[in-house]
MILUM-574667 format. One record per residue (C-alpha): residue in three letters; x, z, y. Coordinates in steps of 0.001 Angstrom, whole numbers, plus 500000, padded with zeros to 6 digits. Example, Ala and Ser with C-alpha at 12.3 -4.5 7.8 and 13.67 -1.06 7.14 Angstrom:
% MILUM-574667
+-----+--------+--------+--------+
|   r |     c1 |     c3 |     c2 |
+-----+--------+--------+--------+
| ALA | 512300 | 507800 | 495500 |
| SER | 513670 | 507140 | 498940 |
+-----+--------+--------+--------+
This chain:
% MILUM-574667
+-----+--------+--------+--------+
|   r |     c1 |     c3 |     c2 |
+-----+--------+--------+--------+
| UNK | 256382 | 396426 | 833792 |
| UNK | 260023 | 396983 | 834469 |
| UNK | 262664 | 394010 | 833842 |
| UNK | 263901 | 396485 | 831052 |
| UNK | 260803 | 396748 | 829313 |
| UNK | 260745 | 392690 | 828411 |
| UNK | 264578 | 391452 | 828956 |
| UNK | 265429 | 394825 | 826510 |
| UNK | 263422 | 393586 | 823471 |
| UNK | 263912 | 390463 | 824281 |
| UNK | 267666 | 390692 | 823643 |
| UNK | 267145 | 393074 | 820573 |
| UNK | 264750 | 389797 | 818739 |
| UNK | 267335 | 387414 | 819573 |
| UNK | 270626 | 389795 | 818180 |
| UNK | 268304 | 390178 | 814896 |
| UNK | 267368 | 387032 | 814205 |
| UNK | 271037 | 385742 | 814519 |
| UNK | 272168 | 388440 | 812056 |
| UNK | 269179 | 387830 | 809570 |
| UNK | 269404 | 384265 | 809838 |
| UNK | 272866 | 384652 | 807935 |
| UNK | 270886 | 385698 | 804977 |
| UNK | 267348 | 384405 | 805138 |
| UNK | 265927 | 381461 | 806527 |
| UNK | 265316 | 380944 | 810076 |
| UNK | 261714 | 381203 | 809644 |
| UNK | 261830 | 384565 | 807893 |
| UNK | 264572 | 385493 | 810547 |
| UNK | 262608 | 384909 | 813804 |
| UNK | 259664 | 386374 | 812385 |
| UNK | 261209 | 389609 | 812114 |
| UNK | 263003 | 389251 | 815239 |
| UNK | 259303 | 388807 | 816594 |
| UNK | 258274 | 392268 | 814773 |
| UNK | 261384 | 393401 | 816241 |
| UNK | 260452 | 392221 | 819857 |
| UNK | 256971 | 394025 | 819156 |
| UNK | 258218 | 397353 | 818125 |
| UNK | 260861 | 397286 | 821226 |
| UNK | 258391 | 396998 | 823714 |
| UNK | 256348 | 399913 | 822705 |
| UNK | 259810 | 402014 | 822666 |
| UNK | 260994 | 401022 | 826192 |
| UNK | 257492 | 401208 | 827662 |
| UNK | 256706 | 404345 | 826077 |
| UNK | 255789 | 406248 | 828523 |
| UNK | 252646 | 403825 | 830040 |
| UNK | 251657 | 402999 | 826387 |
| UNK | 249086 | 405188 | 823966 |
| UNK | 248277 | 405576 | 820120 |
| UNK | 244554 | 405191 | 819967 |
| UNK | 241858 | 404730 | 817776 |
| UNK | 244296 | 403079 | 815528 |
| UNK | 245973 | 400743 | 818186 |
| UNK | 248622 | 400975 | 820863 |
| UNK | 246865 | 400788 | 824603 |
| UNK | 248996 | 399342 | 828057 |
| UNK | 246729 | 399770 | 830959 |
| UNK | 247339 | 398535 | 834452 |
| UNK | 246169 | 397778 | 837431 |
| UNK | 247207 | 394528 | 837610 |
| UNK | 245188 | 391222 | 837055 |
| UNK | 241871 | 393273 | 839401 |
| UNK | 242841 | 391559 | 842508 |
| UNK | 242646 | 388613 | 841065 |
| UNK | 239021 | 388836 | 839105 |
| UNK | 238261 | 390302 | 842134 |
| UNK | 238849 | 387179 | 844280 |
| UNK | 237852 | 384835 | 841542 |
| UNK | 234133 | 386422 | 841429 |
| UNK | 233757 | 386868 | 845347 |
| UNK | 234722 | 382938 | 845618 |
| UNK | 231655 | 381793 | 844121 |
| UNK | 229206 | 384342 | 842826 |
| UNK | 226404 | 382115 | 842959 |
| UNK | 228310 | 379563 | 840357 |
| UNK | 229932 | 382323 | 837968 |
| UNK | 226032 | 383988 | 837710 |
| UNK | 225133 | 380570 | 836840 |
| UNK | 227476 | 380096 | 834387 |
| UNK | 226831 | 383596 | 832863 |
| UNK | 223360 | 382522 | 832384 |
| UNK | 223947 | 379287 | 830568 |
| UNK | 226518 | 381179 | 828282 |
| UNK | 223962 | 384050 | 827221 |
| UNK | 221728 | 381281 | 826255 |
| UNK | 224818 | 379371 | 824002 |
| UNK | 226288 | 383203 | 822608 |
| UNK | 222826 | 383890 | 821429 |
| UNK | 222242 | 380594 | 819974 |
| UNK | 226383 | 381116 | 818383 |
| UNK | 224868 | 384481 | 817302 |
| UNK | 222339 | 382933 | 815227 |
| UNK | 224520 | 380587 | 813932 |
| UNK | 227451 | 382595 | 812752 |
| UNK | 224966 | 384729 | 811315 |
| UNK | 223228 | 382108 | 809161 |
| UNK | 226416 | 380636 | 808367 |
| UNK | 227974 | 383914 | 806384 |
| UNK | 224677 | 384333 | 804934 |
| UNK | 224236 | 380529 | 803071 |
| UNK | 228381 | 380812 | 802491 |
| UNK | 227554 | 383646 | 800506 |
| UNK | 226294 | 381079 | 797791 |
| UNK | 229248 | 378827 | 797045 |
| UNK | 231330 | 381843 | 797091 |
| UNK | 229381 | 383788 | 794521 |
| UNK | 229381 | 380512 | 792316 |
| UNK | 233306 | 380369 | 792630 |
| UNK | 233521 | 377292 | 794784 |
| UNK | 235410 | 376651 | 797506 |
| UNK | 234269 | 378542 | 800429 |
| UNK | 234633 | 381545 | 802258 |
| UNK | 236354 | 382727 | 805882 |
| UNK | 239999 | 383244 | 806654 |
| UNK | 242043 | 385352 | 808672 |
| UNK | 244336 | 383486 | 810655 |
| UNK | 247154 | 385671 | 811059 |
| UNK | 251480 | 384723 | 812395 |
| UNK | 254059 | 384483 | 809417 |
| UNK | 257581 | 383105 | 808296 |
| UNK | 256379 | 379547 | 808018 |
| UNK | 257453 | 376804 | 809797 |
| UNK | 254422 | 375461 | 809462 |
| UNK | 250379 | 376088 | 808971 |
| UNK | 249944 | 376957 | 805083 |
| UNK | 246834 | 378115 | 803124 |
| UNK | 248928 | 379246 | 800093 |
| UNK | 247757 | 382918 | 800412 |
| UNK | 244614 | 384114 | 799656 |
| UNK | 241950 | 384584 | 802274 |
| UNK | 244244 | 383775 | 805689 |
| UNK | 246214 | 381141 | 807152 |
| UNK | 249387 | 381387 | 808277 |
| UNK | 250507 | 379947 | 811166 |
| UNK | 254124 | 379857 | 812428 |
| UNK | 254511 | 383424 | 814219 |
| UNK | 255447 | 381309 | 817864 |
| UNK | 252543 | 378668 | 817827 |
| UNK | 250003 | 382056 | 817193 |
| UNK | 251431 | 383911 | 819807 |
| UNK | 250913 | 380293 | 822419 |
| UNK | 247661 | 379832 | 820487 |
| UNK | 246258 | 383673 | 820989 |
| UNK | 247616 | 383766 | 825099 |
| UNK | 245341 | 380622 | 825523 |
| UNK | 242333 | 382039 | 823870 |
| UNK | 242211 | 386277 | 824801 |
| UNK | 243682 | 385620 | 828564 |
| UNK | 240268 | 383746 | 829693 |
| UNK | 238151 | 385787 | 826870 |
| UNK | 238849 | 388729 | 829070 |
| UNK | 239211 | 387667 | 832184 |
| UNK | 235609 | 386051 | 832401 |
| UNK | 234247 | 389671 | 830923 |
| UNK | 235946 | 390903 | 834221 |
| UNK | 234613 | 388410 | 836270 |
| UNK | 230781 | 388704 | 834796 |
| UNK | 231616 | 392333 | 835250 |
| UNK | 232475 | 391868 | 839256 |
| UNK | 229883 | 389659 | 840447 |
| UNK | 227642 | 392369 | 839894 |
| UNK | 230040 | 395000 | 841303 |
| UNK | 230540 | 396900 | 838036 |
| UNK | 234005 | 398462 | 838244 |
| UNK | 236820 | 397623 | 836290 |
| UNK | 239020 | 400826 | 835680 |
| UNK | 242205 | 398479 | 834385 |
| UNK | 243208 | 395943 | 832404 |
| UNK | 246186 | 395670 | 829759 |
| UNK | 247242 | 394523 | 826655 |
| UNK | 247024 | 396119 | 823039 |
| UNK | 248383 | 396356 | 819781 |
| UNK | 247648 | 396757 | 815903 |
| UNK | 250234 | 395978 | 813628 |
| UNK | 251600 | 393117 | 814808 |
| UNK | 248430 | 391398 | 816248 |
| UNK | 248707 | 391917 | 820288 |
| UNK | 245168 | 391145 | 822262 |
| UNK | 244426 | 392171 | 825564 |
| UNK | 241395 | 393605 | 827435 |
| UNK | 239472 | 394205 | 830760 |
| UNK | 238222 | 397512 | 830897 |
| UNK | 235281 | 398084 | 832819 |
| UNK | 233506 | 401567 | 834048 |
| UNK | 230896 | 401801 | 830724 |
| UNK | 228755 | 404253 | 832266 |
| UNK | 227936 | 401999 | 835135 |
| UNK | 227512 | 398916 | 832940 |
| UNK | 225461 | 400831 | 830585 |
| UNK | 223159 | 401193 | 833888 |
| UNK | 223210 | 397926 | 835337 |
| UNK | 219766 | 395468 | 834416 |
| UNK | 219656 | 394173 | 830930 |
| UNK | 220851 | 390383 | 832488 |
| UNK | 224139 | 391479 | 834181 |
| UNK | 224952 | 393560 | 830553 |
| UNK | 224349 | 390208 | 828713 |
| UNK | 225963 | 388077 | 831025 |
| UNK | 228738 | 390495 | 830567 |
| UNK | 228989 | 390697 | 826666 |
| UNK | 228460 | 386453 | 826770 |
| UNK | 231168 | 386152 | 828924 |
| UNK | 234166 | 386305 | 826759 |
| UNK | 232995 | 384286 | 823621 |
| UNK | 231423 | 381844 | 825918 |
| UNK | 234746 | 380760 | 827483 |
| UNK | 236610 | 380306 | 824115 |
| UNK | 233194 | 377634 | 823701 |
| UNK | 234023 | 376227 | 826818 |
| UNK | 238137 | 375736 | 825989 |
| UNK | 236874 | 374231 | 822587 |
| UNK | 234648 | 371874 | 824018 |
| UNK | 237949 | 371328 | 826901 |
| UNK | 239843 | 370399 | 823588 |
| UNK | 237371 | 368273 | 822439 |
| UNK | 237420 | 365839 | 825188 |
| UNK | 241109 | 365823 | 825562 |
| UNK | 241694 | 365119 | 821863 |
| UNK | 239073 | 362174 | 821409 |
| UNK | 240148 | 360515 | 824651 |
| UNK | 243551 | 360800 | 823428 |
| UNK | 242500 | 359681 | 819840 |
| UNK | 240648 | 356776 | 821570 |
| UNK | 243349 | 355818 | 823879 |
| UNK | 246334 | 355403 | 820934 |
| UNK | 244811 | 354896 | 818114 |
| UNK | 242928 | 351786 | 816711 |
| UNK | 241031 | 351376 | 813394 |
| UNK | 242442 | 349387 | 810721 |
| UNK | 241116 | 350736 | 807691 |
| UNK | 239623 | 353316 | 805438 |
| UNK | 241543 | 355266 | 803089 |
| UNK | 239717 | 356074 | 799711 |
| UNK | 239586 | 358439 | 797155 |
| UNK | 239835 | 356390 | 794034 |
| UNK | 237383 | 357670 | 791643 |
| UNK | 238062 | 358066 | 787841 |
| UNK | 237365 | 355263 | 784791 |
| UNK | 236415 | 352890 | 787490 |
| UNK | 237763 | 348995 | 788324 |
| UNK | 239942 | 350631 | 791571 |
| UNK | 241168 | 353418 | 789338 |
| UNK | 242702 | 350624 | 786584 |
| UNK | 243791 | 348470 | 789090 |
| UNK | 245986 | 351755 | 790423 |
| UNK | 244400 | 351031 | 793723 |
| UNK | 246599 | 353004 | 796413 |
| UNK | 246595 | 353723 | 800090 |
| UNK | 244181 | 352435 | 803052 |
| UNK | 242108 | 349655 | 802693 |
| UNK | 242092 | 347039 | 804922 |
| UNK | 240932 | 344003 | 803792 |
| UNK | 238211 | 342605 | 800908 |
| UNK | 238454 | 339071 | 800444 |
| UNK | 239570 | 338311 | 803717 |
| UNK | 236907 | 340356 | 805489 |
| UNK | 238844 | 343249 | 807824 |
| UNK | 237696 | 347016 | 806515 |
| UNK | 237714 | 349199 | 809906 |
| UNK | 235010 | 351939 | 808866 |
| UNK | 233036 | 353067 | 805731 |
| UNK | 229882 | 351037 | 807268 |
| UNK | 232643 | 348053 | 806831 |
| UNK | 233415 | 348910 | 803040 |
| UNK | 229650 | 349616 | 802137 |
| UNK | 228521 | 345831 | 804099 |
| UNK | 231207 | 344189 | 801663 |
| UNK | 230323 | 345446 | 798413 |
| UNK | 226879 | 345195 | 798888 |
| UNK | 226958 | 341791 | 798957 |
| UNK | 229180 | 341541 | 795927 |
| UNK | 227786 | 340911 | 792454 |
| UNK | 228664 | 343135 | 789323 |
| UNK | 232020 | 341383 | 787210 |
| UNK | 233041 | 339279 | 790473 |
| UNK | 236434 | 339633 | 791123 |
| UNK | 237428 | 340488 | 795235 |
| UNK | 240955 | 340662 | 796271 |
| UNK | 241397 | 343676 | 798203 |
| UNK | 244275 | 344944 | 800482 |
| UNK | 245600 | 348031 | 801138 |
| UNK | 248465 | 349673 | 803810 |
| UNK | 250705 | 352647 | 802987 |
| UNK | 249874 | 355845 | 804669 |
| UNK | 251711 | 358299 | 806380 |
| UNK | 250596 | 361131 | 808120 |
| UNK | 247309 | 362917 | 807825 |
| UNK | 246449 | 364129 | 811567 |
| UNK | 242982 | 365849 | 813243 |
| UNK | 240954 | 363708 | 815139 |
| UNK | 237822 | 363531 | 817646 |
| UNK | 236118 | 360081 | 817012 |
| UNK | 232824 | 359361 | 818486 |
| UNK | 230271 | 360788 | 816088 |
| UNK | 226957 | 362498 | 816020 |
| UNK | 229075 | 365923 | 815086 |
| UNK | 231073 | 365037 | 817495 |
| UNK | 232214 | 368808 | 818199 |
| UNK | 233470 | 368985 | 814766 |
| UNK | 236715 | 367257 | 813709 |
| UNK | 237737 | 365049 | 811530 |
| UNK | 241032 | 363646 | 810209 |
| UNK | 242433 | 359959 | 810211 |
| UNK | 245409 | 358960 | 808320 |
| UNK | 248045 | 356716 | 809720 |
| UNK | 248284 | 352922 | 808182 |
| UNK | 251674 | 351545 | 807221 |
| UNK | 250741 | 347855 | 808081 |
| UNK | 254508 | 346679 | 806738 |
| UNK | 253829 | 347913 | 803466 |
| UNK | 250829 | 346241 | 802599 |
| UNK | 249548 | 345070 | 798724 |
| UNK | 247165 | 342894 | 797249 |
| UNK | 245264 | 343944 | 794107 |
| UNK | 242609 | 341038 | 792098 |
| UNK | 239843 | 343560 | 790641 |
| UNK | 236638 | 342873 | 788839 |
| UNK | 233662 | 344817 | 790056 |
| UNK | 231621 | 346916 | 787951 |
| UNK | 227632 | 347306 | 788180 |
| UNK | 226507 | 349520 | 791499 |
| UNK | 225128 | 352856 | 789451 |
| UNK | 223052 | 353785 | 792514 |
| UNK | 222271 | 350522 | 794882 |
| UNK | 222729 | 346710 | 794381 |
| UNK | 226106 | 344983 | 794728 |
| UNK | 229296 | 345304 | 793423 |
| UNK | 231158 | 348687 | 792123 |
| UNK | 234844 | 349149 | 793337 |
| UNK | 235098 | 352713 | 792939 |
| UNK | 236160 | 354459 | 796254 |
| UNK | 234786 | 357108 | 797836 |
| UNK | 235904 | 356606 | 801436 |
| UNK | 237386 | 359755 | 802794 |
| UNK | 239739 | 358768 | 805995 |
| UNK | 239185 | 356376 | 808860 |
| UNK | 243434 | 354986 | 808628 |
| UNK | 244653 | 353848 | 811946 |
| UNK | 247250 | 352129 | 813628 |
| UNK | 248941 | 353819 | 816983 |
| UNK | 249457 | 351654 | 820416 |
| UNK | 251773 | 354657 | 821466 |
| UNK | 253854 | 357459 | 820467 |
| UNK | 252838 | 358357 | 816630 |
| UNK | 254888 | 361060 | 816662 |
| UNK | 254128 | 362600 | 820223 |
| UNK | 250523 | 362177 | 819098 |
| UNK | 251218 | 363496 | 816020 |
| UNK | 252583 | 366794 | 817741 |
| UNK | 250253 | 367236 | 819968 |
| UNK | 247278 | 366633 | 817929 |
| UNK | 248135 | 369207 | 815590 |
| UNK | 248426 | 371800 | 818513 |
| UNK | 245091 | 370964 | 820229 |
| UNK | 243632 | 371386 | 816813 |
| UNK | 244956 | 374621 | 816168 |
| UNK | 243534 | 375534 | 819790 |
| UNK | 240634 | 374314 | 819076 |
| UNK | 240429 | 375884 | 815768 |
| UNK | 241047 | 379471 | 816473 |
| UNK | 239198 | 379294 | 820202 |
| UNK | 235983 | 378244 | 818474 |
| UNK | 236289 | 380504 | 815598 |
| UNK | 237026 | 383464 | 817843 |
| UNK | 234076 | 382580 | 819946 |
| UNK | 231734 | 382319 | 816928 |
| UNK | 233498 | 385572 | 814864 |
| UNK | 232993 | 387603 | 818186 |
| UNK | 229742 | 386406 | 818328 |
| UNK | 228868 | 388179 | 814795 |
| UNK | 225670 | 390576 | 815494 |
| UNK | 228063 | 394187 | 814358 |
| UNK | 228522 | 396490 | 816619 |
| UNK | 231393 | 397160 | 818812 |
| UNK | 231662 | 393386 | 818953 |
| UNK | 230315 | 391848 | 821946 |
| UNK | 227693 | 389803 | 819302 |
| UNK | 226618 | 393267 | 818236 |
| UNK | 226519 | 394466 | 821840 |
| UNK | 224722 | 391229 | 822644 |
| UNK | 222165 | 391483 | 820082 |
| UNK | 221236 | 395305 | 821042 |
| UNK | 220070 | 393884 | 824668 |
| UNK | 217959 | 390811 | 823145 |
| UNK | 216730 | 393367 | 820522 |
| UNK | 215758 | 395654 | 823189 |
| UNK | 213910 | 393336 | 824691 |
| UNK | 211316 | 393403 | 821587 |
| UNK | 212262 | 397177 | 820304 |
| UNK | 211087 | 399364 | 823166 |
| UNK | 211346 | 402546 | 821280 |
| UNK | 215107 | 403702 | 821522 |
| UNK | 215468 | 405308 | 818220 |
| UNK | 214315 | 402400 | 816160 |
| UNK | 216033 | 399903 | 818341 |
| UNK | 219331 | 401987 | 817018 |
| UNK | 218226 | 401568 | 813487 |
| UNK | 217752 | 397997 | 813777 |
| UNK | 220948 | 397311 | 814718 |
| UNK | 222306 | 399490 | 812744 |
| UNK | 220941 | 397515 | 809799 |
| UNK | 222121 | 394662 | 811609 |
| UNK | 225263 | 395224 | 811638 |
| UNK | 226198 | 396695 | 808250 |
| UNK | 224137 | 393458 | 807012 |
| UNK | 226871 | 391549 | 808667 |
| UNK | 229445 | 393429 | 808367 |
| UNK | 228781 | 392891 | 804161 |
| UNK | 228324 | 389264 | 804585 |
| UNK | 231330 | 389301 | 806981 |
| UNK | 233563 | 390783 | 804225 |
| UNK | 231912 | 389343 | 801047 |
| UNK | 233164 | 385950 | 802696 |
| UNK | 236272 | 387155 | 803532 |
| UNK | 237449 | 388997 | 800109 |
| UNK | 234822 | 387783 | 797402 |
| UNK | 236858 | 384557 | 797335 |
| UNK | 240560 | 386266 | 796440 |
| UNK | 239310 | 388176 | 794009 |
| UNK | 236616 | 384939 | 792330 |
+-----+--------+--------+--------+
């Protein structure tokens, strides 16, 4: 790409964004500097770029050397590897599969449910407010969407060379304002190689956004682990009950003298409480709501803790009610939060918690979305080799996953629009 191609557009966002910024926020500024940036690339690369099939295509030859080298290093490890990741894609496959199916439920009933699209915007920060997507801040996508399509393709490249299928090129592509990149390898020869290298090829991609999730995971908890402590639980105080007239607020921390660290904690205490004894509990101010990995049986899936204000601590005297479901005391919490304290930087943690989340967030949900059995997507391609393996006959194997994939494809948008319009 020549230096006029980037430095160009890069120059044109920044000019824009000055000028807009006089009359919109910065926010809405940069973003459409960013749209700006987009639309100037395509103009000064013109020449090496094409309109097709709905998207502009940049193909090079750059990046082969590279998957090259990084499959003839270690075939032996990468085949392995493919292997283990056909077995987790198909298992994903399932998954994602039964998922949009028993989502369909709660959505029909009007509840809260559904998928999003998680798209870039003028926001400074993540919001939900409209319908069916989430908006993240257009910069943190773009970081967020390099880290997650860069391997995604790469290890489809690499699958592809350790069994000496040919890539013809690689590039990047665009539709609307979404970029994504790709590895293009020689289909005819693919669609000849043995059933194993195809599916090691089609797992490849998903697999590796698994992989960085599961990367996130570790990083996160250990991190979690290493500046956080528990000091509480913060509860949801439920309606008509002693907390709720007692204005009960923030984390609690302490029942009759006896420190609250974990729900376990709260439950222990009350239970040995009798109905119409009164407790003295304590509570902390909170602060910030943050994701968190703590050790858990779901320990894949996180969860959030809220930040304990131990200087701004109160003491409430409440009566307890009669248990409705167990023996012991009623205080009328529903414990929601673990609430922590931080032996480091709260706000470096609180930065860079929010970040890995959103990593983790969009590389696991791009995993499992790409996963969905519908053709072209690598879950559809995926699930036409295990198929195969069952269907010998090649014009019903076609119809069965062409019924597959409208299926999904049904469930994929009754998810996605069903809940706007409920």
């Amino acid at each position: 790409m020549r230096w006029l191609t980037l430095l160009g557009p890069i120059v044109i966002s920044i000019v824009i964004s000055l000028a807009l910024n006089r009359f919109i926020s910065i926010e809405a500024a940069t973003f459409i500097g960013f749209v700006a940036f987009l639309a100037s690339v395509i103009y000064f690369d013109k020449k090496y770029i094409k309109f097709q099939g709905g998207v502009f295509i940049r193909r090079t030859k750059k990046g082969r050397d590279f998957i090259d080298n990084t499959a003839r290093k270690s075939p032996v490890f990468w085949r392995v590897l493919g292997n283990i990741g056909v077995v987790i894609c198909v298992i994903s496959m399932v998954m994602i599969f039964v998922y949009l199916l028993f989502q369909l439920q709660p959505v029909l009933a009007g509840e809260a449910g559904g998928i999003r699209l998680v798209l870039p915007g003028p926001t400074s920060a993540p919001t939900a407010d409209v319908p069916g997507t989430l908006l993240l801040p257009w910069w943190l996508w773009v970081f967020l969407i390099a880290i997650i399509i860069i391997p995604h393709e790469f290890a489809h490249g690499i699958m592809c060379r350790i069994d000496r299928v040919r890539i013809k090129s690689v590039g990047w592509i665009l539709f609307l304002i979404i970029p994504g990149a790709f590895v293009e390898p020689d289909e005819p020869q693919l669609k000849r190689m043995h059933w194993k290298t195809k599916m090691r090829v089609y797992a490849a991609g998903s697999f590796t956004n698994i992989l960085v999730s599961l990367v996130i995971v570790v990083v996160l908890m250990s991190t979690t682990l290493a500046l956080t402590a528990p000091v509480g639980v913060f509860a949801n105080v439920v309606k008509d009950t002693p907390a709720h007239q007692a204005n009960l607020t923030g984390a609690i921390i302490e029942i009759d003298g006896v420190p609250i660290r974990s729900e376990s904690d709260l439950v222990k205490v009350l239970s040995d409480k009798s109905p119409n004894q009164t407790v003295t509990v304590k509570t902390a101010g909170n602060n910030y709501v943050l994701p968190a990995f703590y050790p858990q049986p779901l320990f894949f899936i996180p969860k959030q803790i809220v930040t304990a204000d131990l200087s701004d601590v109160k003491e409430y005297r409440i009566t307890l009610q009669k248990h409705p479901d167990r023996e012991g005391g009623y205080l009328g919490v529903a414990p929601a939060l673990t609430a922590v304290s931080f032996n480091g930087n709260e706000q470096a943690y609180q930065s860079v918690s929010v970040m890995l989340f959103y990593v983790w967030l969009l590389s696991f949900g791009v995993g499992l979305a790409n996963m969905m059995p519908l053709k072209p997507l690598d879950g559809g391609l995926l699930f036409e080799e295990v198929a195969g393996r069952i269907v010998k006959n090649p014009k019903k194997l076609k119809k069965v996953v062409l019924v597959v994939s409208v299926i999904t494809l049904i469930l994929f948008l009754s998810n996605l629009i069903l809940p706007i319009l409920l």
